[in-house]
LOVOZA-815131 format. One record per residue: residue number from 0; z, y, x of N, C-alpha, C, O in turn. Coordinates in pm, 1 decimal, padded with zeros to 6 digits. Layout:
residues N
VOLO,NUM,Z,Y,X,Z,Y,X,Z,Y,X,Z,Y,X;
...
END
This chain:
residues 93
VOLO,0,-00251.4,01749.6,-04304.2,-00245.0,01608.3,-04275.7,-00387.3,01551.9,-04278.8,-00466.5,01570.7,-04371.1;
VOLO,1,-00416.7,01464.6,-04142.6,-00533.0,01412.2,-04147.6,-00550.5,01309.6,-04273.5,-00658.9,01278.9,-04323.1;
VOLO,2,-00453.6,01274.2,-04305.0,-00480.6,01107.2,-04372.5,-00404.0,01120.2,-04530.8,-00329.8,01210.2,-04570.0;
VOLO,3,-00445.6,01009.8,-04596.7,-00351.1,00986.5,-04707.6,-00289.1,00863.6,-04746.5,-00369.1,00777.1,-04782.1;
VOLO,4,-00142.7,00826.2,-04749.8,-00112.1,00735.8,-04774.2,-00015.6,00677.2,-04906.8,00099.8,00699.5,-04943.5;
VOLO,5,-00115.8,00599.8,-04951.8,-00143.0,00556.8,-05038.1,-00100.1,00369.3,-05084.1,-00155.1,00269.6,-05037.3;
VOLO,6,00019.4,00374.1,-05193.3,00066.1,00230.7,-05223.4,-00064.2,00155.6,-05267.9,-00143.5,00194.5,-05353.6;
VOLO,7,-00072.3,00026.5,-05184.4,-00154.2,-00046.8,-05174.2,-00159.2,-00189.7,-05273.9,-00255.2,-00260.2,-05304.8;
VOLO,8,00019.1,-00202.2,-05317.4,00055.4,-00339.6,-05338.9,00205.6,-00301.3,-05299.4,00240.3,-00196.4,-05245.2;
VOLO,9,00294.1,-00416.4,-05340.8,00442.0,-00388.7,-05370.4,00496.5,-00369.9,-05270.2,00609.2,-00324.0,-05288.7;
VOLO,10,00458.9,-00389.6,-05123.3,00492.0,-00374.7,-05011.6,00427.7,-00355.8,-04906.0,00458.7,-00402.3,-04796.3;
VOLO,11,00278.1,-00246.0,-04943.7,00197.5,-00252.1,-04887.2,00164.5,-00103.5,-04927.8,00163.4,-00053.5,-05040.3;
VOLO,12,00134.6,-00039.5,-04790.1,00063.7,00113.5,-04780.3,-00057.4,00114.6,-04717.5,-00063.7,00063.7,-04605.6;
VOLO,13,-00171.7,00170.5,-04775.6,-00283.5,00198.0,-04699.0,-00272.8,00354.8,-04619.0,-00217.6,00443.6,-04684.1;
VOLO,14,-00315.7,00383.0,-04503.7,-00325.4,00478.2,-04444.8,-00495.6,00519.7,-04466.7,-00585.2,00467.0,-04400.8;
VOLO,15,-00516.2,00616.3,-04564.2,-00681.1,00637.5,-04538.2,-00711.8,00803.2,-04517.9,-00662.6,00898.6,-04578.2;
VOLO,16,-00807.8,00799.9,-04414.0,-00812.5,00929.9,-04364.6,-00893.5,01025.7,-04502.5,-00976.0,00981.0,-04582.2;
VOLO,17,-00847.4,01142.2,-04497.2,-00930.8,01251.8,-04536.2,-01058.7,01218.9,-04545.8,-01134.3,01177.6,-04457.9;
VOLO,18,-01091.3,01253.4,-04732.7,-01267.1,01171.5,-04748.5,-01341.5,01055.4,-04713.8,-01462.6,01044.8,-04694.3;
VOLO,19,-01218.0,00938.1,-04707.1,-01269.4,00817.6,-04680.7,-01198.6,00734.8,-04803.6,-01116.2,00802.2,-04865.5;
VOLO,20,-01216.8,00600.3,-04849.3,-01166.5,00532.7,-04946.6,-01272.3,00482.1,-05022.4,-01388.6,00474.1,-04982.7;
VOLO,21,-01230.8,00448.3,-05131.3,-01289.5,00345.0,-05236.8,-01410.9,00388.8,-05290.4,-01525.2,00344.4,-05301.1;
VOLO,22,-01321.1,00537.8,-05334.8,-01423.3,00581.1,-05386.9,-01531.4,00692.3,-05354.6,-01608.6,00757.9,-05424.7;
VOLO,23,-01504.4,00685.8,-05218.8,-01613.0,00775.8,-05146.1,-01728.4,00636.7,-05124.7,-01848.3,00652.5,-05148.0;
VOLO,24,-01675.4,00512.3,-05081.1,-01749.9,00387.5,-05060.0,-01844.3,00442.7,-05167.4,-01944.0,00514.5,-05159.5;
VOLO,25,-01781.3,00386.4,-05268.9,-01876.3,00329.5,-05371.5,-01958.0,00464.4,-05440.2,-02064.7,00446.0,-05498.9;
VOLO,26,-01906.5,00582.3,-05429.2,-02010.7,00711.8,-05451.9,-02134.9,00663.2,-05353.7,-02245.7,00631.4,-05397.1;
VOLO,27,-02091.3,00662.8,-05191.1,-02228.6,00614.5,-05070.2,-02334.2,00490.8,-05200.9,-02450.1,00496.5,-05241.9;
VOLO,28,-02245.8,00415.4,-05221.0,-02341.1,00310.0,-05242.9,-02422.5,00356.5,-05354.7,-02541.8,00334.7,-05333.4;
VOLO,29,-02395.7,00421.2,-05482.8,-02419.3,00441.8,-05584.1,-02530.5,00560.1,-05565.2,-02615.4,00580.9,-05651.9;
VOLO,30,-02523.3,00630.1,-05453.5,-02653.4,00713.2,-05396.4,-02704.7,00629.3,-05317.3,-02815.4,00683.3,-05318.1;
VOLO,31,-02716.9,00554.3,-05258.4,-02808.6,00497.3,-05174.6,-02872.1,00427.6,-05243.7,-02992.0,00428.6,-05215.6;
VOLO,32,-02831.9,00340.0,-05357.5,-02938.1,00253.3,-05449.8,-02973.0,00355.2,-05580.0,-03053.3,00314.3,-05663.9;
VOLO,33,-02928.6,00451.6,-05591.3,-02970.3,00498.6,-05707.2,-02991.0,00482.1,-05833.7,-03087.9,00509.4,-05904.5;
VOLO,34,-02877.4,00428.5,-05858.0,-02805.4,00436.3,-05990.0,-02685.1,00497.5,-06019.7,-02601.4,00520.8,-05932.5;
VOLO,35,-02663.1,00538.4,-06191.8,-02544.8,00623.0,-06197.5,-02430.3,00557.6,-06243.3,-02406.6,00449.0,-06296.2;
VOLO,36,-02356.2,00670.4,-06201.9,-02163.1,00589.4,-06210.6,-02192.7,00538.0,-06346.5,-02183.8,00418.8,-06317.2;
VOLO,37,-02224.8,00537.5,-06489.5,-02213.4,00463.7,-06555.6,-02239.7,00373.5,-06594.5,-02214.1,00315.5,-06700.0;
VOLO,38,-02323.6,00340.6,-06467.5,-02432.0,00204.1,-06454.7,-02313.4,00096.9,-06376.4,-02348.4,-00020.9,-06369.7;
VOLO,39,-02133.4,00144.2,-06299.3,-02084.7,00086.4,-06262.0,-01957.9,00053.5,-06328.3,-01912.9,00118.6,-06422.6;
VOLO,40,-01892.3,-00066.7,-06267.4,-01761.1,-00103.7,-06363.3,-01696.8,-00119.4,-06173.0,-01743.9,-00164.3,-06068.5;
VOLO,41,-01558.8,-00048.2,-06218.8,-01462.7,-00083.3,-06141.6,-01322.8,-00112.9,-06199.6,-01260.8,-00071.8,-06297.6;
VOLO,42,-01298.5,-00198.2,-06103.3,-01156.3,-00260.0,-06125.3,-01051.7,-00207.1,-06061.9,-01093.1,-00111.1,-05996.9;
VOLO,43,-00887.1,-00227.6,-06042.0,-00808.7,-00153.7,-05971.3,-00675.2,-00146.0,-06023.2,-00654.3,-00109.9,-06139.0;
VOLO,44,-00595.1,-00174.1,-05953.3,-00429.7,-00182.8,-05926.9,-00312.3,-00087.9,-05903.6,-00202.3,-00068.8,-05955.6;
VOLO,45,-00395.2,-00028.1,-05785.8,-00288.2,00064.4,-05757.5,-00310.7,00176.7,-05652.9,-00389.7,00121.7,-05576.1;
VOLO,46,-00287.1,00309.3,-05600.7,-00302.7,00398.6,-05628.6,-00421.6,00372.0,-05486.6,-00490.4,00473.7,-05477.1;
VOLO,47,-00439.0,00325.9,-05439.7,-00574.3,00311.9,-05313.4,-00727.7,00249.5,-05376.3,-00832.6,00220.7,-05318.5;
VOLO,48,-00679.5,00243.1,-05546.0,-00772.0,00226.6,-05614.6,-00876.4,00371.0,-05692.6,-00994.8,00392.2,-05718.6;
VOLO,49,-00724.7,00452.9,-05707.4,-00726.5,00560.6,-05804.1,-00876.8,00620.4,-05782.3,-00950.4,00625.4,-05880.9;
VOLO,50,-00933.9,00674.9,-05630.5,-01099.7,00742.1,-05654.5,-01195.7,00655.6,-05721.9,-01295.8,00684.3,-05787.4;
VOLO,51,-01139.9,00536.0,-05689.4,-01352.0,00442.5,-05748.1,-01307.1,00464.5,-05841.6,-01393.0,00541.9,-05883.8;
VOLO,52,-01163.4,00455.3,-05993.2,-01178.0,00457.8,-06097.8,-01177.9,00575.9,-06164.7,-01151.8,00566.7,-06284.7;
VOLO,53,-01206.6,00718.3,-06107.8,-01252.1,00797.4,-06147.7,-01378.5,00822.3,-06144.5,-01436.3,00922.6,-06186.3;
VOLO,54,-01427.1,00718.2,-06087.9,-01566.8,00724.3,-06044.4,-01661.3,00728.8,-06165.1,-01752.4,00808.5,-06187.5;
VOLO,55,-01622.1,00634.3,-06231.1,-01705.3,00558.9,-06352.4,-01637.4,00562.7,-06518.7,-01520.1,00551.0,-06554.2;
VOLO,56,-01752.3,00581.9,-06593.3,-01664.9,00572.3,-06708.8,-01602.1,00431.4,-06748.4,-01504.2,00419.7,-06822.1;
VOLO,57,-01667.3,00332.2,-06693.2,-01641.2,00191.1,-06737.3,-01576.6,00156.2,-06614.7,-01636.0,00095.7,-06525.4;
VOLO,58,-01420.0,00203.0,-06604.8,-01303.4,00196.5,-06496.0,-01173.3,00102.5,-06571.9,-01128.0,00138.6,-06680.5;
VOLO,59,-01116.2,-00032.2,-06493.4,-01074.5,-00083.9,-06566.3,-00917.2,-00069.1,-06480.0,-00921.6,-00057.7,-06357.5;
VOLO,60,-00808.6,-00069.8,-06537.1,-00705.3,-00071.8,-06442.8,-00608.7,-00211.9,-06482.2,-00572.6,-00250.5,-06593.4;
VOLO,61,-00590.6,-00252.5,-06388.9,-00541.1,-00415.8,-06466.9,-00412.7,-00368.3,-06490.4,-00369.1,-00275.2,-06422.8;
VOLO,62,-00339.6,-00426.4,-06587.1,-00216.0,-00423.8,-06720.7,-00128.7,-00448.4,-06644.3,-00027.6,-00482.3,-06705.8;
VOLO,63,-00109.3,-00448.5,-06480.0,00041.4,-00464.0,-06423.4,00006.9,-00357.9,-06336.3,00021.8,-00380.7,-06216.3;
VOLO,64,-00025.3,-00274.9,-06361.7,-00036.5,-00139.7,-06255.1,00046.3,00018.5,-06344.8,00102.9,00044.8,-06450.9;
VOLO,65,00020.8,00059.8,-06267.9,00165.6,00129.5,-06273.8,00116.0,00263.9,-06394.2,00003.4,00312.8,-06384.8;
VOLO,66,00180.8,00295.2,-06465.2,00133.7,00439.2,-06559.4,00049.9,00521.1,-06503.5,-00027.1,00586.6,-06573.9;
VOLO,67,00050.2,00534.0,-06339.1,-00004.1,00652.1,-06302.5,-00143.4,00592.5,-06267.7,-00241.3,00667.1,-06269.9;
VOLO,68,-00152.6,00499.5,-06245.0,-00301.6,00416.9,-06192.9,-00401.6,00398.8,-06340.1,-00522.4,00410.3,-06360.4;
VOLO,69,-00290.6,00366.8,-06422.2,-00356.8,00356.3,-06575.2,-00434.6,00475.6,-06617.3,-00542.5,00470.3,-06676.3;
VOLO,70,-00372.0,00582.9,-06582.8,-00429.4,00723.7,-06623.2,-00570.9,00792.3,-06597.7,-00648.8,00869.8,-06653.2;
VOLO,71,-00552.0,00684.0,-06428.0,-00718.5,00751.6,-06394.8,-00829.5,00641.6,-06409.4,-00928.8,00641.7,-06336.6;
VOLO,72,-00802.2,00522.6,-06533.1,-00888.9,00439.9,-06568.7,-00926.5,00467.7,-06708.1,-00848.4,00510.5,-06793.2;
VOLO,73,-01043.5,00442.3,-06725.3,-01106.8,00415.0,-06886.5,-01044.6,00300.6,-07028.5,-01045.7,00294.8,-07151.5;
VOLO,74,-00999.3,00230.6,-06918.8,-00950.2,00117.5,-06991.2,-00865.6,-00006.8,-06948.7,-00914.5,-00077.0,-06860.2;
VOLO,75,-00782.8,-00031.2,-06984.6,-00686.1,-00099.6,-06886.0,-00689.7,-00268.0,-06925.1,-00642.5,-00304.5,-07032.7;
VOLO,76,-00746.6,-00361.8,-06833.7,-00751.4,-00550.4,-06875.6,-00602.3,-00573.7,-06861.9,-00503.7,-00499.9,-06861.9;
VOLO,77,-00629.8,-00748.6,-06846.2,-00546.7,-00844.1,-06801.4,-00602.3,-00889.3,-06720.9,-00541.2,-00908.3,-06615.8;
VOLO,78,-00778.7,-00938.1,-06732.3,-00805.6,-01027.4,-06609.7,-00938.4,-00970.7,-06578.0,-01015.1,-00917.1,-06658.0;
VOLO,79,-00949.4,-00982.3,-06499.2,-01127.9,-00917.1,-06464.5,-01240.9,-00998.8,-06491.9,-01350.9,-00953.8,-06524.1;
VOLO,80,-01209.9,-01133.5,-06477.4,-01330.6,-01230.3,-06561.7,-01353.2,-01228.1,-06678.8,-01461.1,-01255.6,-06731.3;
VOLO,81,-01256.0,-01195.8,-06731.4,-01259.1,-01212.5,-06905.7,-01287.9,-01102.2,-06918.5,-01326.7,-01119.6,-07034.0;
VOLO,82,-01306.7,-00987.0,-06900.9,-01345.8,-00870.5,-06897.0,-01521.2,-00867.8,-06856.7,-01609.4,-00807.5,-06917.8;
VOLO,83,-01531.7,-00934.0,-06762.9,-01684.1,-00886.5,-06722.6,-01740.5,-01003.1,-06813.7,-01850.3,-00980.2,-06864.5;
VOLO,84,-01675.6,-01135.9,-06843.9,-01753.2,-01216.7,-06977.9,-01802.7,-01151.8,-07117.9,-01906.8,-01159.7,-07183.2;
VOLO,85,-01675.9,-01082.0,-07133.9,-01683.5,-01020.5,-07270.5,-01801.8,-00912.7,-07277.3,-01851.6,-00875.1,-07383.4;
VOLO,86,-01832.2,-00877.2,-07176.7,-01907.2,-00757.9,-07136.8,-02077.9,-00836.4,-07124.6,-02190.9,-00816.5,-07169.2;
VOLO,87,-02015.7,-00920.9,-07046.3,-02175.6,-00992.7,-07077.9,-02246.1,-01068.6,-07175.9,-02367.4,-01089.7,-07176.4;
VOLO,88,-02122.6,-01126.6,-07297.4,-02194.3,-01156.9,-07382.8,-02248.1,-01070.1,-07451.1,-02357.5,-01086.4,-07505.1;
VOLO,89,-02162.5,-00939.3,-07460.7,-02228.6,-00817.0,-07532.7,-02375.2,-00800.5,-07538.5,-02470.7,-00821.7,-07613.2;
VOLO,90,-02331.1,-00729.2,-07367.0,-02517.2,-00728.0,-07332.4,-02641.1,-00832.0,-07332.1,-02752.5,-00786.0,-07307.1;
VOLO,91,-02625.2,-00986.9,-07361.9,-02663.6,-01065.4,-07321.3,-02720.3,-01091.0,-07479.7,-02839.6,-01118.3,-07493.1;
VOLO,92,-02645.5,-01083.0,-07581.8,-02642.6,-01096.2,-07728.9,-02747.3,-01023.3,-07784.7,-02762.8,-01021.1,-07906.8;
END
C-alpha cells in the first residue's frame, strides 16, 4: 500500500502517503535549522499525530485522545496554553 490511513478526528481520516506526515515534517524542519528533537515540544490528538510525538521527548498528547495516541507521548495535558505557560515560567524563573 502506497499510503496510510490514519483517524484524524471523530469523523475524519487522513490519507498520508508512505514517508510523508507530521513527523517526517517536523524531522525536515528540525534538520534544516539545526536543532535537536529535545529542543522541541509537540502536541497531538490522534493517530495522524502519532510520528511528531515520537519525535521528541517533550511530546504532549491532550487528555481526550485515545489510549493508543497516549502511548506514543511523553506526557499527556488538558490544554496546550497552560502547558507551554507552565513551561515558560519554569524556564523564565
Amino acid at each position: 500500500m502506497l499510503a496510510d490511513f490514519l483517524c484524524a478526528g471523530n469523523d475524519w481520516f487522513d490519507m498520508i502517503m508512505k514517508g510523508s506526515g507530521k513527523g517526517s515534517a517536523l524531522r525536515a524542519y528540525i534538520e534544516k535549522k539545526g536543532i535537536r528533537p529535545d529542543e522541541v515540544m509537540a502536541f497531538g490528538d490522534n493517530q495522524n499525530d502519532i510520528s511528531m510525538l515520537e519525535l521528541t521527548p517533550h511530546s504532549y498528547a491532550m487528555a481526550h485522545s485515545t489510549p493508543e495516541v497516549r502511548s506514543h507521548a511523553g506526557h499527556v495535558c488538558t490544554s496546550v496554553t497552560q502547558t507551554l505557560r507552565a513551561f515558560l515560567d519554569t524556564e523564565l524563573s
